[in-house]
Chimera marker file (.cmm) of the C-alpha trace (Angstrom):
<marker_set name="trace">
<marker id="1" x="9.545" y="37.863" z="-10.882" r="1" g="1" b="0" radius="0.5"/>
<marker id="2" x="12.738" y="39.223" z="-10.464" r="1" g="1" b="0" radius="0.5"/>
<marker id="3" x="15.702" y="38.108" z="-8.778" r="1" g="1" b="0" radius="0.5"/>
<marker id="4" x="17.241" y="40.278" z="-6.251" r="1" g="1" b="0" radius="0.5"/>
<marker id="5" x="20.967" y="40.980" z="-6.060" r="1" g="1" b="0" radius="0.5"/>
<marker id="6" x="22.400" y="42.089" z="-2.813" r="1" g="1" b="0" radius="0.5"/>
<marker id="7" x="24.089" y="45.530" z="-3.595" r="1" g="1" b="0" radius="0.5"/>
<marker id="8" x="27.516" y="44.738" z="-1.191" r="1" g="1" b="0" radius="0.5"/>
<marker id="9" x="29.006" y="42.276" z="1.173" r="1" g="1" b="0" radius="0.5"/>
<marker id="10" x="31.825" y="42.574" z="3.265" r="1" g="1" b="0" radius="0.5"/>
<marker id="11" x="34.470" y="40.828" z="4.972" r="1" g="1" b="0" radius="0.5"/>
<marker id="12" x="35.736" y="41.166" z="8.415" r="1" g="1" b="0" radius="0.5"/>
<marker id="13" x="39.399" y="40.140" z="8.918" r="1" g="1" b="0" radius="0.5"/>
<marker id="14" x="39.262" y="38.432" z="12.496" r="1" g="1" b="0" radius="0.5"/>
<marker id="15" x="43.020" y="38.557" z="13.097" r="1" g="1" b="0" radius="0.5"/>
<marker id="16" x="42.546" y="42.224" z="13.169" r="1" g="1" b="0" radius="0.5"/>
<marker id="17" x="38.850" y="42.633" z="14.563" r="1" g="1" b="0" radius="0.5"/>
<marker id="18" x="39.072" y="43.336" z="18.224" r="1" g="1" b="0" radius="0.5"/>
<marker id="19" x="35.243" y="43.778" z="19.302" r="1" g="1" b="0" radius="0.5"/>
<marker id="20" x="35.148" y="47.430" z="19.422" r="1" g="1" b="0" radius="0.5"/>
<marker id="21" x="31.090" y="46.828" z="17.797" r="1" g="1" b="0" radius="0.5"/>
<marker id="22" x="31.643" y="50.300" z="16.278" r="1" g="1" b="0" radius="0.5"/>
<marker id="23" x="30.869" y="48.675" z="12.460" r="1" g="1" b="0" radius="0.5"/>
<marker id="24" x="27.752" y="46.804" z="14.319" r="1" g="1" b="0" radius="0.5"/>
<marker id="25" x="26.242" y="50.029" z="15.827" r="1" g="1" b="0" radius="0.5"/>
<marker id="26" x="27.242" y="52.256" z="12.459" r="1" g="1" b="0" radius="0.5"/>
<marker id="27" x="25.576" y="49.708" z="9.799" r="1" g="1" b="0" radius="0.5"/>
<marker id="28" x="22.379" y="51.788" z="8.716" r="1" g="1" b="0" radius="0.5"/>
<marker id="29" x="21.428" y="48.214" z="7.659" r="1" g="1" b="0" radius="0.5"/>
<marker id="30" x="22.341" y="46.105" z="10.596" r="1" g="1" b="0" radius="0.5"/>
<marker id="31" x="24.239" y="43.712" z="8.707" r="1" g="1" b="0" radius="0.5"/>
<marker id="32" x="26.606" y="43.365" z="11.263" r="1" g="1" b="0" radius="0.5"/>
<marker id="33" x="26.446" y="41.438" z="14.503" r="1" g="1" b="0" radius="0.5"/>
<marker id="34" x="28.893" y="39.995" z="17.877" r="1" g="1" b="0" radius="0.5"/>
<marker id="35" x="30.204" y="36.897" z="16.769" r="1" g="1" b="0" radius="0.5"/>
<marker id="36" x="30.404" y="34.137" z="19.524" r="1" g="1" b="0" radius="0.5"/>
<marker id="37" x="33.646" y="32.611" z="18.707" r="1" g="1" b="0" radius="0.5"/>
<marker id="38" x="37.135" y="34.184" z="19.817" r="1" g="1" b="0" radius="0.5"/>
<marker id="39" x="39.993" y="35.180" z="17.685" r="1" g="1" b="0" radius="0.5"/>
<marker id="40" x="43.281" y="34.273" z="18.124" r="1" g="1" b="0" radius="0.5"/>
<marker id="41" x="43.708" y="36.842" z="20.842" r="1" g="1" b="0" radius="0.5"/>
<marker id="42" x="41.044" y="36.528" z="22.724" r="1" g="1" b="0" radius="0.5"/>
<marker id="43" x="38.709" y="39.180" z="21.313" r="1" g="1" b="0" radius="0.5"/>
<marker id="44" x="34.629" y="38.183" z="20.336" r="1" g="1" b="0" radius="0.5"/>
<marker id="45" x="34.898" y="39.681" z="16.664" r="1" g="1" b="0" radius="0.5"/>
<marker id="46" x="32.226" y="40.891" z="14.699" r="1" g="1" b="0" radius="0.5"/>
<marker id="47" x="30.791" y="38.839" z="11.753" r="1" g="1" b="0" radius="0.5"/>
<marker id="48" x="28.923" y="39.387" z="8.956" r="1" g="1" b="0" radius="0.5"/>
<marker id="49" x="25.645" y="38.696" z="8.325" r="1" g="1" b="0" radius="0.5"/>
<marker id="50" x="24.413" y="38.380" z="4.755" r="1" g="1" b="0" radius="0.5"/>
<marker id="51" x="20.794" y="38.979" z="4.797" r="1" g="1" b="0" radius="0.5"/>
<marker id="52" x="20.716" y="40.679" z="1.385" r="1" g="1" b="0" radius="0.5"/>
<marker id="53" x="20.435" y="44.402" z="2.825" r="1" g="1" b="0" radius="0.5"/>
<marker id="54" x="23.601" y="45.067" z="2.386" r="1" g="1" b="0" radius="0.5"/>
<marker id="55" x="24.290" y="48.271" z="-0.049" r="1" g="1" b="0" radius="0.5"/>
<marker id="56" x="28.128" y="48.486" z="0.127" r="1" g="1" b="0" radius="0.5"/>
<marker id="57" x="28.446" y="52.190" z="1.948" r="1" g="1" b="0" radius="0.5"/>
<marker id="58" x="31.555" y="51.479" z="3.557" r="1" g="1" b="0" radius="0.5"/>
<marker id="59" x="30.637" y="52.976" z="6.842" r="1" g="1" b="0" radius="0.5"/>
<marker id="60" x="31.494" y="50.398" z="8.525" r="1" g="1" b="0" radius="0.5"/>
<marker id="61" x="35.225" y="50.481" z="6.888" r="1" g="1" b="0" radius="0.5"/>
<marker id="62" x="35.625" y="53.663" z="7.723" r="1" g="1" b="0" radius="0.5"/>
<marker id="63" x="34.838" y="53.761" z="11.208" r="1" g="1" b="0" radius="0.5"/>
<marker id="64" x="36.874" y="50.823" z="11.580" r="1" g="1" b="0" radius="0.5"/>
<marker id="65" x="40.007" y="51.741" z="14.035" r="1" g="1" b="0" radius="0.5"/>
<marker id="66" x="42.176" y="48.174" z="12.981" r="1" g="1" b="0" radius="0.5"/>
<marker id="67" x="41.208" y="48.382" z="9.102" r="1" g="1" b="0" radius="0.5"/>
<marker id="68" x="39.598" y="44.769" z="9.540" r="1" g="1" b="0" radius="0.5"/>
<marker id="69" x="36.567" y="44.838" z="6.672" r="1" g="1" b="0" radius="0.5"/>
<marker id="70" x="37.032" y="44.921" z="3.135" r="1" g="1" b="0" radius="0.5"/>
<marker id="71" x="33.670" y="46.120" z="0.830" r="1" g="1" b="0" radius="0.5"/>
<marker id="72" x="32.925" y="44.542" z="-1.954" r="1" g="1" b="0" radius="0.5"/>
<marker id="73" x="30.044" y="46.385" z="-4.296" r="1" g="1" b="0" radius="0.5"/>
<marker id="74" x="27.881" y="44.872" z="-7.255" r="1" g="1" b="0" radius="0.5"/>
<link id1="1" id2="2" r="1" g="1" b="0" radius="0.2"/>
<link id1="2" id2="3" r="1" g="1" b="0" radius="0.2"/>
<link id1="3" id2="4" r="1" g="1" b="0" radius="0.2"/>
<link id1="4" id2="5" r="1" g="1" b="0" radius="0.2"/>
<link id1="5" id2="6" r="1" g="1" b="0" radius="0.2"/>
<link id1="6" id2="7" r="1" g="1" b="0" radius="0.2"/>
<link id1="7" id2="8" r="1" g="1" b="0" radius="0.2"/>
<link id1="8" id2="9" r="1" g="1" b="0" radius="0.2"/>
<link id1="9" id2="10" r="1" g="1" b="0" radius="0.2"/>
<link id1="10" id2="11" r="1" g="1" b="0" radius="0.2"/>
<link id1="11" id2="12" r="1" g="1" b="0" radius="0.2"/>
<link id1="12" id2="13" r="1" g="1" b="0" radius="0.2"/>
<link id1="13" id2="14" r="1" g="1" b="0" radius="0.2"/>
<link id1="14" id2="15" r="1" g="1" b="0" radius="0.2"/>
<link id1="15" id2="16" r="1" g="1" b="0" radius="0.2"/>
<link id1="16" id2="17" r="1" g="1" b="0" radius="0.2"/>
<link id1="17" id2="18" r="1" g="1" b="0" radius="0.2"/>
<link id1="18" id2="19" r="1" g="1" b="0" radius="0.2"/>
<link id1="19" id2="20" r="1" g="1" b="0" radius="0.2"/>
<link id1="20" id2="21" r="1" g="1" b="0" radius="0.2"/>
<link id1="21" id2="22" r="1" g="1" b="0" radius="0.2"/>
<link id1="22" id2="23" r="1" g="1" b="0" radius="0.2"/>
<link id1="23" id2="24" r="1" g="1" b="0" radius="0.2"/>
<link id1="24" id2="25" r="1" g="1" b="0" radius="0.2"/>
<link id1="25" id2="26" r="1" g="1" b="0" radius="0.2"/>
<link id1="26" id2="27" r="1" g="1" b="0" radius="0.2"/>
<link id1="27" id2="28" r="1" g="1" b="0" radius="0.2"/>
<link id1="28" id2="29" r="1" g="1" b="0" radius="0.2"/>
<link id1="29" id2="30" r="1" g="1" b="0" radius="0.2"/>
<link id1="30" id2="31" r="1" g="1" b="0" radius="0.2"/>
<link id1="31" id2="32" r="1" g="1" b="0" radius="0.2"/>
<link id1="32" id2="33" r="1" g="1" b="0" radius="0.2"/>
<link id1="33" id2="34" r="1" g="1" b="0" radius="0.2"/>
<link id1="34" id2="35" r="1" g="1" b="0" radius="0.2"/>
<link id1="35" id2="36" r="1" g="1" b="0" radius="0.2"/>
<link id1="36" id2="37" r="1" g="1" b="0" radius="0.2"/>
<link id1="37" id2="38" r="1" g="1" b="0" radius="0.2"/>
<link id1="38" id2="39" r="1" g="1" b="0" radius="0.2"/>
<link id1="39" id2="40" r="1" g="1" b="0" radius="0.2"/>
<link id1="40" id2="41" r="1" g="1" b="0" radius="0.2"/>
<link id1="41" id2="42" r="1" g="1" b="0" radius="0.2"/>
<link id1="42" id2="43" r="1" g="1" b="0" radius="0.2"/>
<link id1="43" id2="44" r="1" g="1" b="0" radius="0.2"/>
<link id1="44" id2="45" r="1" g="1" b="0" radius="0.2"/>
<link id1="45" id2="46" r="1" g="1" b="0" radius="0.2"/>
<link id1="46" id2="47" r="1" g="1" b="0" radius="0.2"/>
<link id1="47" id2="48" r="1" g="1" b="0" radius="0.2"/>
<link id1="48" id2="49" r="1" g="1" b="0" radius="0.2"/>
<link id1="49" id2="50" r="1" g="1" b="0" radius="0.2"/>
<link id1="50" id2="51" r="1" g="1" b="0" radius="0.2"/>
<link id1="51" id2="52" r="1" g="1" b="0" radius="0.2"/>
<link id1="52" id2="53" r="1" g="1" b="0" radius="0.2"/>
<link id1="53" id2="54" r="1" g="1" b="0" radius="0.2"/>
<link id1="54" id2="55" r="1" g="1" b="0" radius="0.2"/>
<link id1="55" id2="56" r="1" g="1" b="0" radius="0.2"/>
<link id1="56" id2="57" r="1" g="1" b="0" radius="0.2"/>
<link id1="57" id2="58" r="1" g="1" b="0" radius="0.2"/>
<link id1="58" id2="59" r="1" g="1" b="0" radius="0.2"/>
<link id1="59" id2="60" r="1" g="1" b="0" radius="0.2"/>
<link id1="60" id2="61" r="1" g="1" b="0" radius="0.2"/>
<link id1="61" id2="62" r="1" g="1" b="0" radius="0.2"/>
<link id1="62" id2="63" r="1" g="1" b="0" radius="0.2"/>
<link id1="63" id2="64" r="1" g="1" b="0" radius="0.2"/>
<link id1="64" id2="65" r="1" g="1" b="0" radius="0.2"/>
<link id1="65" id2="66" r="1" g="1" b="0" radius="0.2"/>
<link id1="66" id2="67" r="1" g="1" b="0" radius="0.2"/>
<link id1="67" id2="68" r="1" g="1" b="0" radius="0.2"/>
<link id1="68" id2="69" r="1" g="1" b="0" radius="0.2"/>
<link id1="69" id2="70" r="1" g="1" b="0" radius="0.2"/>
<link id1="70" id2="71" r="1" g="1" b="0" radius="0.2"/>
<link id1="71" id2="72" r="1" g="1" b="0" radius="0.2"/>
<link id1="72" id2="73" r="1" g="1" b="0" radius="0.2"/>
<link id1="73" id2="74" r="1" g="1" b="0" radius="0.2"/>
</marker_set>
């Protein structure tokens, strides 16, 4: 049987991430999620959470307002 390769991943730069959940509600895969643990500045960041659905659409990227996630295909 076949291996299967997650298709994307991203990462979420918490110095910039101030909780505005818009990449969490935007992820057609819901690969995103509230992280428990404060930045710096006092603001619950989102995190990342590599199930394997991830396809690399970059939705979340672009609907982020701070430029916090870098995608990362293949």
């Amino acid at each position: 049987m076949a291996e299967t390769k997650a298709k994307g991943s991203i990462e979420i730069d918490r110095v910039l991430c101030k909780g505005c959940e818009l990449c969490i509600h935007f992820c057609p895969k819901k690969a995103i999620s509230q992280s428990s643990e404060l930045n710096a500045a006092g603001y619950m960041t989102a995190k990342f959470d590599d199930n394997g659905e991830c396809t690399g659409c970059a939705i979340c990227a672009l609907v982020c307002p701070e430029v916090a996630i870098e995608v990362y295909r293949g």
